[in-house]
C-alpha positions in Angstrom: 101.0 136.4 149.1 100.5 135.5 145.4 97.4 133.9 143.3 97.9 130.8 141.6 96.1 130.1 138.4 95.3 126.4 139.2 93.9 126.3 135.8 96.8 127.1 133.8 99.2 125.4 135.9 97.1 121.9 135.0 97.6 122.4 131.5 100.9 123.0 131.4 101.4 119.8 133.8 99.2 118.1 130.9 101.7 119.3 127.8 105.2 118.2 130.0 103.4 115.0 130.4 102.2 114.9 126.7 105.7 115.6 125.8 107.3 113.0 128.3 105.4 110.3 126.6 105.9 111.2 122.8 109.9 111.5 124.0 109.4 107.8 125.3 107.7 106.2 122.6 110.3 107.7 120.0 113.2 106.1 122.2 111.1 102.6 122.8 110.3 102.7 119.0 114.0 103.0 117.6 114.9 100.1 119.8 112.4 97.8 118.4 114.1 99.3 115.1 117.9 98.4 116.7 116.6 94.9 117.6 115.4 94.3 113.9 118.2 95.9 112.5 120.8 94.0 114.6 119.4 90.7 113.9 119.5 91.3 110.2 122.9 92.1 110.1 123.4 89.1 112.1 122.0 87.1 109.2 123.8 88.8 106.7 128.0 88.5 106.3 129.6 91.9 105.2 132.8 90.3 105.1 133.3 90.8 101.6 131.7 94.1 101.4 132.8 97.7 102.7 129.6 98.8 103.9 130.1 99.1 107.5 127.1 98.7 109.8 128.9 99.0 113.4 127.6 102.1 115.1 125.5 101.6 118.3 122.2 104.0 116.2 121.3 101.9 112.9 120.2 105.4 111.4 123.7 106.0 111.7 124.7 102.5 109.4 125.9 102.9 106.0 123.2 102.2 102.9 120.1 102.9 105.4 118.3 105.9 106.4 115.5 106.8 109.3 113.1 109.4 109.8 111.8 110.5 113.1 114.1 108.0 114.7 112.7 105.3 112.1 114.2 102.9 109.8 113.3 103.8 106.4 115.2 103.0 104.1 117.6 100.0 103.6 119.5 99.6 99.9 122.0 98.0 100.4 122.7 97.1 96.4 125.8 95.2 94.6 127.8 95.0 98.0 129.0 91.6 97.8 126.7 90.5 100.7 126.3 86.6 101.7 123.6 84.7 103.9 119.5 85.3 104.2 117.6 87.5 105.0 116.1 87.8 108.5 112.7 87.8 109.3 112.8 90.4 111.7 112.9 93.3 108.8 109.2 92.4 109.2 109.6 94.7 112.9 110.7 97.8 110.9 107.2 99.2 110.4 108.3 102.5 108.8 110.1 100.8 105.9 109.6 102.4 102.7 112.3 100.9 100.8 114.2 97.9 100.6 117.2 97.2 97.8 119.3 94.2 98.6 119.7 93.6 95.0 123.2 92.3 93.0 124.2 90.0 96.3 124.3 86.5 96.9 121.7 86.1 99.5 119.8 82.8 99.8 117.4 80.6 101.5 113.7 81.5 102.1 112.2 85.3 101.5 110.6 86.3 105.0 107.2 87.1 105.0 107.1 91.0 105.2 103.2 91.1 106.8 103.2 94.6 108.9 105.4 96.5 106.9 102.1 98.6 105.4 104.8 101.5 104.3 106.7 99.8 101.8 106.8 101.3 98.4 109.7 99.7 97.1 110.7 96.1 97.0 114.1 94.8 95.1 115.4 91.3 95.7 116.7 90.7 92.2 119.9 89.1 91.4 120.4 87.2 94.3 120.3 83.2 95.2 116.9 83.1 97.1 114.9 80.4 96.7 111.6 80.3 97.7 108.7 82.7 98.0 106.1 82.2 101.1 102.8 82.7 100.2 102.0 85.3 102.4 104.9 87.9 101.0 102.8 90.7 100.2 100.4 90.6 102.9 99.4 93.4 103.9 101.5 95.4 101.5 99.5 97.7 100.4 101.5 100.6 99.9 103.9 98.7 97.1 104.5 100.6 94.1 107.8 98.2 92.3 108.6 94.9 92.8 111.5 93.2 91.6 112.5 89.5 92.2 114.0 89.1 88.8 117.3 86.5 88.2 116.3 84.4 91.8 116.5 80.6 91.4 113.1 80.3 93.0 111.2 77.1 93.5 108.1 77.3 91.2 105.8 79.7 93.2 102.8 81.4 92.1 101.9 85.1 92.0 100.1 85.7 95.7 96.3 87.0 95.3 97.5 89.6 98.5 99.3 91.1 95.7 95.7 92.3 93.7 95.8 94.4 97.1 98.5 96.9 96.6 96.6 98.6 94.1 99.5 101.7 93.7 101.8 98.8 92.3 102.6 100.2 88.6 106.2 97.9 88.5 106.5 94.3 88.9 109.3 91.9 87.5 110.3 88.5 88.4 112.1 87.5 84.8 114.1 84.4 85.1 113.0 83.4 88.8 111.2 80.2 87.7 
């Protein structure tokens, strides 16, 4: 007959489960990324642009880039791009970067409240034209901001901005 260390047995048993859970999460949190990601590009029309955003993983779509299974990075700049943008890049809580600049997106900026990672913000040169007032909610991680050459509805700095207090660029030249 053999002894069994009941002890180390348990804590082993505690690790697999430890390890289950973190492998779960990572797979439930990309598909909240997918879901964001897919309704974007449902908002947006590439027709006119060669970026192609058709692979099942978004961290596998052109002009965008994850870490950890996490959308981080979306620039898509100067690619001919038509429609709005969706409100559900608000969902894609590991967003550092966001560069839609040089396109001819329009209608209403989304809020982006939640997305507390977010260093870089560039909507310039587009056709969007209005700001919500709650924009840079919660933003507090912004360090450049550029809504320059937007035909913007007259709109007022938001006080959340005083908040992101690592913001050393901000430009909105010719957006009304």
């Amino acid at each position: 007959y053999f002894c069994v260390n009941t002890r180390g047995l348990v804590i082993v048993q505690m690790w697999f489960l430890i390890l289950c859970l973190l492998f779960a999460m990572s797979v439930s949190l990309s598909q909240s990324d997918l879901a964001a990601m897919q309704e974007i590009q449902k908002k947006l029309n590439f027709s006119s642009s060669t970026v192609k955003w058709s692979d099942a993983d978004p961290c596998e779509w052109e002009k965008g880039q994850c870490e950890l299974k996490r959308v981080t990075r979306i620039q898509l700049v100067n690619q001919n791009l038509f429609g709005s943008l969706s409100p559900a890049v608000a969902n894609l809580t590991n967003l550092k970067v966001l560069e839609l600049m040089r396109n001819n997106l329009t209608g209403l900026v989304p809020s982006l409240k939640g997305l507390n990672s977010l260093q870089t913000l560039n909507l310039g040169n587009n056709q969007f034209d209005s700001v919500p007032s709650v924009l840079f909610d919660g933003l507090n991680s912004l360090t450049s901001v550029y809504l320059d050459y937007n035909p913007f509805k007259p709109w007022s700095i938001p006080a959340s901005l005083q908040n992101s207090i690592s913001l050393t660029t901000f430009l909105a030249h010719f957006s009304h």
